[in-house]
FIMI-612950 format. One record per residue (C-alpha): residue number from 1; residue in one letter; x, y, z. Coordinates in steps of 0.02 Angstrom, whole numbers, plus 50000, padded with zeros to 5 digits. Layout:
! FIMI-612950
<node><nr>NUM</nr><rest>A</rest><xx>X</xx><yy>Y</yy><zz>Z</zz></node>
...
END
This chain:
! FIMI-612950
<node><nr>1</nr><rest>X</rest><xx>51379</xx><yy>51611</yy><zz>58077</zz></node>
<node><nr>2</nr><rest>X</rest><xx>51403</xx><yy>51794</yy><zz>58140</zz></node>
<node><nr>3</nr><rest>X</rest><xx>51493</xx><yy>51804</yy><zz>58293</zz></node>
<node><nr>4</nr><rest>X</rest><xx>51412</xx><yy>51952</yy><zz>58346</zz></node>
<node><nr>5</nr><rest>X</rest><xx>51223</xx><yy>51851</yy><zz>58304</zz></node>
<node><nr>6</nr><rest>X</rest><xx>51169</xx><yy>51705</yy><zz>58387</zz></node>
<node><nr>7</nr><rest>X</rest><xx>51040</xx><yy>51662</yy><zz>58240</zz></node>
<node><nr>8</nr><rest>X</rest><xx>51119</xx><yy>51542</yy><zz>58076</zz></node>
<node><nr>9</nr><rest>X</rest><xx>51101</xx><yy>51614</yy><zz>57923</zz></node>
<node><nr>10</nr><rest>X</rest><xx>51010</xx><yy>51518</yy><zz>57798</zz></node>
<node><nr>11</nr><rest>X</rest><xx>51082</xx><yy>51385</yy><zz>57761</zz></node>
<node><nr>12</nr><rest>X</rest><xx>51246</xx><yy>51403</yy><zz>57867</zz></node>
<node><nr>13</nr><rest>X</rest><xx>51227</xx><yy>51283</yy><zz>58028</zz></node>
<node><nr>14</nr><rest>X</rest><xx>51131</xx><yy>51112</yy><zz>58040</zz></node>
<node><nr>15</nr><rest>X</rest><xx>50940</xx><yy>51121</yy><zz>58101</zz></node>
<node><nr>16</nr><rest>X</rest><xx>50999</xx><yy>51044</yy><zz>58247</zz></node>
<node><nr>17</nr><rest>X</rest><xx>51120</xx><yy>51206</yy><zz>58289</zz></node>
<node><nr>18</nr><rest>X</rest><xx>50937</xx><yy>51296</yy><zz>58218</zz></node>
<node><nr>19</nr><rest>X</rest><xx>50844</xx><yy>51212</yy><zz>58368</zz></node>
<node><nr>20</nr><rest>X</rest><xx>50960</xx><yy>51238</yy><zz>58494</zz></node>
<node><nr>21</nr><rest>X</rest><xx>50978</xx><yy>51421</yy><zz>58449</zz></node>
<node><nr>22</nr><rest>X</rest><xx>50790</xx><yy>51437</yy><zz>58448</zz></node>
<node><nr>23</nr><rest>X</rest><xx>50804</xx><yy>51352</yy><zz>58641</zz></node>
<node><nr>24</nr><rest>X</rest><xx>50899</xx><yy>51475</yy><zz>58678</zz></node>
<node><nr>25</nr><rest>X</rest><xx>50839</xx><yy>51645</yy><zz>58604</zz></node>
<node><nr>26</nr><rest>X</rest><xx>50679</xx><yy>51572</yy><zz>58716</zz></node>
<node><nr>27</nr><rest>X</rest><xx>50759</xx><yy>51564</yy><zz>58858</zz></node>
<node><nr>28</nr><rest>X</rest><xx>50829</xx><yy>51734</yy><zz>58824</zz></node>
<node><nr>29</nr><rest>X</rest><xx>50674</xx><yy>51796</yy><zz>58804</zz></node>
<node><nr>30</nr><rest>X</rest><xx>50612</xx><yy>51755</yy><zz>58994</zz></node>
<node><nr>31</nr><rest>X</rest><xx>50748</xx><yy>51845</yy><zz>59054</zz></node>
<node><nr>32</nr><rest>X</rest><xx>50706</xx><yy>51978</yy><zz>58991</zz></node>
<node><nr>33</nr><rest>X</rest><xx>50520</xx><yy>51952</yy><zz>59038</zz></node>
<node><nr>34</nr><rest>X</rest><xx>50605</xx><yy>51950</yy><zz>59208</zz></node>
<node><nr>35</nr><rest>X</rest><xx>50672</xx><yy>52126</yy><zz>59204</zz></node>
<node><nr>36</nr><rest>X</rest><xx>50533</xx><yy>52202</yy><zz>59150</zz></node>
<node><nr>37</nr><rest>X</rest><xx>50399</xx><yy>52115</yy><zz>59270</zz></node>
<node><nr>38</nr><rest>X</rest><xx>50339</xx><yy>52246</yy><zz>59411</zz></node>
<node><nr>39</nr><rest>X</rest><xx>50244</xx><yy>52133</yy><zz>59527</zz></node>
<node><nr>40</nr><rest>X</rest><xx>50320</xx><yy>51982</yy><zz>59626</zz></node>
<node><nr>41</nr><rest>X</rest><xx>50190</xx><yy>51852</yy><zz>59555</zz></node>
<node><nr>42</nr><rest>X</rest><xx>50231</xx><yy>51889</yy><zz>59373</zz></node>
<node><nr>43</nr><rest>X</rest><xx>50412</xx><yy>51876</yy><zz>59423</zz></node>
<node><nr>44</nr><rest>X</rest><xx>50397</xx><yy>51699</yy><zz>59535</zz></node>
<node><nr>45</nr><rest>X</rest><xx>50310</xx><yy>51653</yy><zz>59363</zz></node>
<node><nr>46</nr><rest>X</rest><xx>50446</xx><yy>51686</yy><zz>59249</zz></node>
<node><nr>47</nr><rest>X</rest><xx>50563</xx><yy>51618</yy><zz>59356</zz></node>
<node><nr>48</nr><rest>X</rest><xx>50476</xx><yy>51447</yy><zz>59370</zz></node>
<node><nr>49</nr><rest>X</rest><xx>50449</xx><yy>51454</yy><zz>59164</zz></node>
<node><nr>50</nr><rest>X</rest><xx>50656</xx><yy>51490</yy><zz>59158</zz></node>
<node><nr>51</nr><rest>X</rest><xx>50686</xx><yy>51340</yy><zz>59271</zz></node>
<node><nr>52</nr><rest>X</rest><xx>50583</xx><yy>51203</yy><zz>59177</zz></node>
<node><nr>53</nr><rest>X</rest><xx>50660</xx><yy>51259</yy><zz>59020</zz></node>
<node><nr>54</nr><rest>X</rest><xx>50845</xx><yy>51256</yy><zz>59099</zz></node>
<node><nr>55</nr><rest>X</rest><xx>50810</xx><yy>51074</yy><zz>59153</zz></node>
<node><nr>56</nr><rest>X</rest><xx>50744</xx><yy>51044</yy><zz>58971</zz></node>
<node><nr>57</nr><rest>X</rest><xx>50899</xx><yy>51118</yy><zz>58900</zz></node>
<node><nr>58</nr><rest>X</rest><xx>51022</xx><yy>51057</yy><zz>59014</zz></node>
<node><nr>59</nr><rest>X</rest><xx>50918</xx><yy>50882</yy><zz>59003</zz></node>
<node><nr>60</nr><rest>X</rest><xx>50925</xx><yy>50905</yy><zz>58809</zz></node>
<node><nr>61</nr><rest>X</rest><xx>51118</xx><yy>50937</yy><zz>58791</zz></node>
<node><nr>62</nr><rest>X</rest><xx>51179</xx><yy>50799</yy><zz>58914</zz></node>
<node><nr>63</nr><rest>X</rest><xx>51056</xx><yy>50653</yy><zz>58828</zz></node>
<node><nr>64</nr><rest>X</rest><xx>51050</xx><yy>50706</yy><zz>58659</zz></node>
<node><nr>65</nr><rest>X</rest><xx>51186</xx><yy>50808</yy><zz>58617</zz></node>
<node><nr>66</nr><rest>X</rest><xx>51366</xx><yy>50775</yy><zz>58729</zz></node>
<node><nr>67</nr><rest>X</rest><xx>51330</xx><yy>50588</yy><zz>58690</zz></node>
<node><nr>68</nr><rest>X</rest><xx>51310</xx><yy>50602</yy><zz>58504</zz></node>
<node><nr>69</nr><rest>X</rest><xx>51448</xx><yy>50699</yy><zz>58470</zz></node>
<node><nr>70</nr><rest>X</rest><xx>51564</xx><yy>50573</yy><zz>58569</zz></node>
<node><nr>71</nr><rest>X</rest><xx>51513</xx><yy>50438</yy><zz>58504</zz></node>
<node><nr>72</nr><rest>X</rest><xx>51569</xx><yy>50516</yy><zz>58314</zz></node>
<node><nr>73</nr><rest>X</rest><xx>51744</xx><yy>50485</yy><zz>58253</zz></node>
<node><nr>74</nr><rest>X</rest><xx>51764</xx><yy>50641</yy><zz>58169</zz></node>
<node><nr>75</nr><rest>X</rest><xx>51730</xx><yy>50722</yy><zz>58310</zz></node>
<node><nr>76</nr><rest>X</rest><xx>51850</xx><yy>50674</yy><zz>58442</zz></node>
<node><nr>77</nr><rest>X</rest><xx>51862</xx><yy>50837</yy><zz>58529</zz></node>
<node><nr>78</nr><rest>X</rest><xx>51778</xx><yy>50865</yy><zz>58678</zz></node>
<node><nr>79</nr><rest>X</rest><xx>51647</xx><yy>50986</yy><zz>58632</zz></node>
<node><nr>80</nr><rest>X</rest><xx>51587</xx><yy>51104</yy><zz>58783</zz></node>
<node><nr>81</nr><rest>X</rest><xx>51524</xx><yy>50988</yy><zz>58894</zz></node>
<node><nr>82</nr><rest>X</rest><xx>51431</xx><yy>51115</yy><zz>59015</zz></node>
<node><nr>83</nr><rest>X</rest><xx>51445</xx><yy>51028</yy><zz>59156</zz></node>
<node><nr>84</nr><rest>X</rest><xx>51512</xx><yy>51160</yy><zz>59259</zz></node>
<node><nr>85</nr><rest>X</rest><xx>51394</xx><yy>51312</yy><zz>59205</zz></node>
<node><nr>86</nr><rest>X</rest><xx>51237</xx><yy>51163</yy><zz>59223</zz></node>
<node><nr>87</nr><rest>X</rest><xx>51295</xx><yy>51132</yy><zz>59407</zz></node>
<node><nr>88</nr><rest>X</rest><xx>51318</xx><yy>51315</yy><zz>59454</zz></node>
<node><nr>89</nr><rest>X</rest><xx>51128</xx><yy>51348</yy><zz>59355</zz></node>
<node><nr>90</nr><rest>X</rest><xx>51049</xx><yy>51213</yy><zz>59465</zz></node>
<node><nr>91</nr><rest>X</rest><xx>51117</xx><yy>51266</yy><zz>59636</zz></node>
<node><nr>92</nr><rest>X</rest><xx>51053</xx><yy>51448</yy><zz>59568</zz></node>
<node><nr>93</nr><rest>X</rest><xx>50894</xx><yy>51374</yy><zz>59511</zz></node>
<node><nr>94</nr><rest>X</rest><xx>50869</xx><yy>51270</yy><zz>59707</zz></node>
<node><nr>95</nr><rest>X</rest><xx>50924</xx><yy>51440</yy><zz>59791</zz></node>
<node><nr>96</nr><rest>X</rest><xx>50789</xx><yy>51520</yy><zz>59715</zz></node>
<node><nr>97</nr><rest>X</rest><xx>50659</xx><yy>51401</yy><zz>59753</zz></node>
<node><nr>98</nr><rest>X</rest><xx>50716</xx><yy>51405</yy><zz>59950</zz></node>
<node><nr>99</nr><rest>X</rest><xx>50696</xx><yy>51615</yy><zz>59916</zz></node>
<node><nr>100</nr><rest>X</rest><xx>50508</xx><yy>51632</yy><zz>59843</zz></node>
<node><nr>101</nr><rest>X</rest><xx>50446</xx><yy>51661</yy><zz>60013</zz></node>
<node><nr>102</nr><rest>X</rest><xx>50568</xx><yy>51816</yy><zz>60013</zz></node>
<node><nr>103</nr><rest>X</rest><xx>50533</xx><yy>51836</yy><zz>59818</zz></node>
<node><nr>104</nr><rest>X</rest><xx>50510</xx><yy>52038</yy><zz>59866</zz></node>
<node><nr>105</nr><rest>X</rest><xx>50715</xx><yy>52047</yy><zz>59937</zz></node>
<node><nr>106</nr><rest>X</rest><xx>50850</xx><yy>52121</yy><zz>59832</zz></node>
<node><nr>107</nr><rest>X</rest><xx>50908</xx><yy>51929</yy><zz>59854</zz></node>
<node><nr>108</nr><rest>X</rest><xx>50792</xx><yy>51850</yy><zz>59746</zz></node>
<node><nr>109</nr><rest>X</rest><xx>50838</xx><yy>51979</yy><zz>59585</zz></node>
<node><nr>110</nr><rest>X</rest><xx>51020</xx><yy>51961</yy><zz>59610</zz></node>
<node><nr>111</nr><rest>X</rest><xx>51023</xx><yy>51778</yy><zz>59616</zz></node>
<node><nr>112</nr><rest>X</rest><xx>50896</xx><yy>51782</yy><zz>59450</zz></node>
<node><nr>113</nr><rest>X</rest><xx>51045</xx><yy>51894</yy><zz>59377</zz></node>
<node><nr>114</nr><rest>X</rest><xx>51176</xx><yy>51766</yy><zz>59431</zz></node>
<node><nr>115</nr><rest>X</rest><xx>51094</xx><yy>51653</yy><zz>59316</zz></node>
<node><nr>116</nr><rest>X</rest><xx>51057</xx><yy>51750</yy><zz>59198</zz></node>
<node><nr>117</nr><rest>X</rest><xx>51252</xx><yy>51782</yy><zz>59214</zz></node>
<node><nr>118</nr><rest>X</rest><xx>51295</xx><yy>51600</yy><zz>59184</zz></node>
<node><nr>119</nr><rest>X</rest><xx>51158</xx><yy>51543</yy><zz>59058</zz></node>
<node><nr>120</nr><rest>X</rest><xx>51212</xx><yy>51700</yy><zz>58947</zz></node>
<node><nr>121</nr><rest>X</rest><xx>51403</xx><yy>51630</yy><zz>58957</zz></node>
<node><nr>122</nr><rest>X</rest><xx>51370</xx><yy>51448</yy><zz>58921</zz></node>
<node><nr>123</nr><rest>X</rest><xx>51258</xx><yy>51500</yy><zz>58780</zz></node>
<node><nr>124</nr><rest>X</rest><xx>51413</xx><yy>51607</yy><zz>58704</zz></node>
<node><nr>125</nr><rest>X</rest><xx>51547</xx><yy>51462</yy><zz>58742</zz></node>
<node><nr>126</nr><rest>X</rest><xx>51401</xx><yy>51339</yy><zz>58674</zz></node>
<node><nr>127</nr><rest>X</rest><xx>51417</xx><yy>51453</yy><zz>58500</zz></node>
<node><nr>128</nr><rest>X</rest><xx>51615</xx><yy>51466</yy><zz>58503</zz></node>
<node><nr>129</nr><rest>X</rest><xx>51652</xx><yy>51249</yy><zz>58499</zz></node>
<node><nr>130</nr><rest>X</rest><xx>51486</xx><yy>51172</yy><zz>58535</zz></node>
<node><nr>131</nr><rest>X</rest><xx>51411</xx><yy>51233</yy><zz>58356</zz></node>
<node><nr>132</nr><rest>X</rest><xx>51533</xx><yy>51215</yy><zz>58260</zz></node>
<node><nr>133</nr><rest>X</rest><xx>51572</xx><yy>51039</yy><zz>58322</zz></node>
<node><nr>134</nr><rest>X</rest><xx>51387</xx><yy>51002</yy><zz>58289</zz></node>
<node><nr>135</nr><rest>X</rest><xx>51398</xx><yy>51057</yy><zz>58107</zz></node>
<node><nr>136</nr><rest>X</rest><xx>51577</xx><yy>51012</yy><zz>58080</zz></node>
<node><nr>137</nr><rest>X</rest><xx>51508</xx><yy>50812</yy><zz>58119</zz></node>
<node><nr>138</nr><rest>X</rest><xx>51393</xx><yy>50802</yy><zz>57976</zz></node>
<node><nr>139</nr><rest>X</rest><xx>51381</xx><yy>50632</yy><zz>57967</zz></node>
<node><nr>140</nr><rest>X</rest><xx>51274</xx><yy>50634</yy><zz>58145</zz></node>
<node><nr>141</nr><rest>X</rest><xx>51172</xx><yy>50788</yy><zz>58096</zz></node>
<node><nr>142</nr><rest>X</rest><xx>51010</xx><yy>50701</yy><zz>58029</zz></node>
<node><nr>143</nr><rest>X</rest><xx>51017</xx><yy>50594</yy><zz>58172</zz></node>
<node><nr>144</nr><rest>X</rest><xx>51044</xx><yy>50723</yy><zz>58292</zz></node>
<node><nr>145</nr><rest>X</rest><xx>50916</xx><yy>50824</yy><zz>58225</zz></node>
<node><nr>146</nr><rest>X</rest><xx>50784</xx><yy>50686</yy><zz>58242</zz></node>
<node><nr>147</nr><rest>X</rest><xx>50824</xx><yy>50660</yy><zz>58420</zz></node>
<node><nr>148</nr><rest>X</rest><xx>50831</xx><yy>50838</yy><zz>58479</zz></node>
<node><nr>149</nr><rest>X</rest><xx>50663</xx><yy>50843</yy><zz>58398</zz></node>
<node><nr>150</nr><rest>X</rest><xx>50575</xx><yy>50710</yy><zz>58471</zz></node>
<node><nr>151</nr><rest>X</rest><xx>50662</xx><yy>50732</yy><zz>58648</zz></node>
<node><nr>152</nr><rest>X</rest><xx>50561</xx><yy>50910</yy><zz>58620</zz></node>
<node><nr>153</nr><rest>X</rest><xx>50409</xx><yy>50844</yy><zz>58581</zz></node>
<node><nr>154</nr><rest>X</rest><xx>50414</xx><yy>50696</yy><zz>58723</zz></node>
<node><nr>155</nr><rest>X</rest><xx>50447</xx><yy>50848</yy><zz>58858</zz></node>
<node><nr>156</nr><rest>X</rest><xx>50270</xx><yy>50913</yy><zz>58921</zz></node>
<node><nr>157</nr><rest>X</rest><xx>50317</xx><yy>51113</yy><zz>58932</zz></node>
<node><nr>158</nr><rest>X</rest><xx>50172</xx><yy>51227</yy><zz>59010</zz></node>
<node><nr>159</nr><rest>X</rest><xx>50075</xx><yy>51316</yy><zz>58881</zz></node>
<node><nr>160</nr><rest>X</rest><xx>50188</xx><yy>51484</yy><zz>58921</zz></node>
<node><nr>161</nr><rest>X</rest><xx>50343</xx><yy>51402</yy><zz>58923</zz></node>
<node><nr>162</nr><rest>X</rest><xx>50277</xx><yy>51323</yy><zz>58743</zz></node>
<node><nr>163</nr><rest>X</rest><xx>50252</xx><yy>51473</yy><zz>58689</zz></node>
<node><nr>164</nr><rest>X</rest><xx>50390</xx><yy>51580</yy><zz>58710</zz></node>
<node><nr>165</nr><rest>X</rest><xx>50513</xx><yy>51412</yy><zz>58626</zz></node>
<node><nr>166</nr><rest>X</rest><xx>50382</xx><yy>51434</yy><zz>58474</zz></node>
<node><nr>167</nr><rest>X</rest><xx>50419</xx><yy>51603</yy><zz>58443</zz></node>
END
């Protein structure tokens, strides 16, 4: 994997690293949806579509993910766990919900950069141990893989969040 490119090359990282990276090139995307909204509706919008798929992603990492790769031998290290950068996103995340009736104050689009802040550095220490703990434990990568994709498919996204995590 490039370190300058989030995205495996063929053939290089496990489909599971594939779906995560695809999770988060998504969520990447609404960000930047963010910045270029004009009007305060299309930006409370984003923001909710940002938060459900945080709570996916978060959700998908600490029952899926964290728990298979501790429960591998070969993989004894303790991956990133995340708990940190989830626990700063969610008090970002509740702030924001107590600010939509203020979602026109210069509060509201620094807080949504604060997260951005955060989610952008998990997702780079995610790729510098997470990743390559995931496809170092190859043994677990079929099974991993399954569950990440039916804990997708179980998780009811709205049509817009669905859309952008299909792209």
């Amino acid at each position: 994997m490039d370190e300058k490119s989030t995205k495996c090359e063929t053939g290089a990282c496990s489909s599971a690293v594939k779906l995560l990276q695809d999770e988060q090139t998504a969520v990447r995307s609404m960000f930047s949806a963010y910045e270029k909204a004009d009007d305060h509706k299309n930006k409370e919008d984003i923001v909710g579509e940002i938060s459900v798929a945080l709570t996916s992603y978060s959700a998908l990492e600490n029952e899926i993910v964290y728990p298979a790769l501790k429960e591998t031998e070969s993989c004894s290290t303790e991956p990133c766990s995340g708990s940190e950068s989830h626990h700063q996103a969610k008090l970002i995340l509740d702030q924001l919900q107590r600010l939509t009736a203020d979602i026109d104050a210069p509060a509201y689009d620094k807080a949504v950069k604060d997260l951005n802040e955060i989610v952008l550095k998990h997702f780079a220490d995610e790729e510098k141990s997470l990743f390559p703990a995931i496809d170092k434990c190859r043994e677990k990568a079929d099974e991993l893989n399954q569950k990440l994709k039916a804990f997708k498919a179980d998780r009811s996204l709205s049509p817009s969040v669905e859309s952008l995590l299909s792209k």
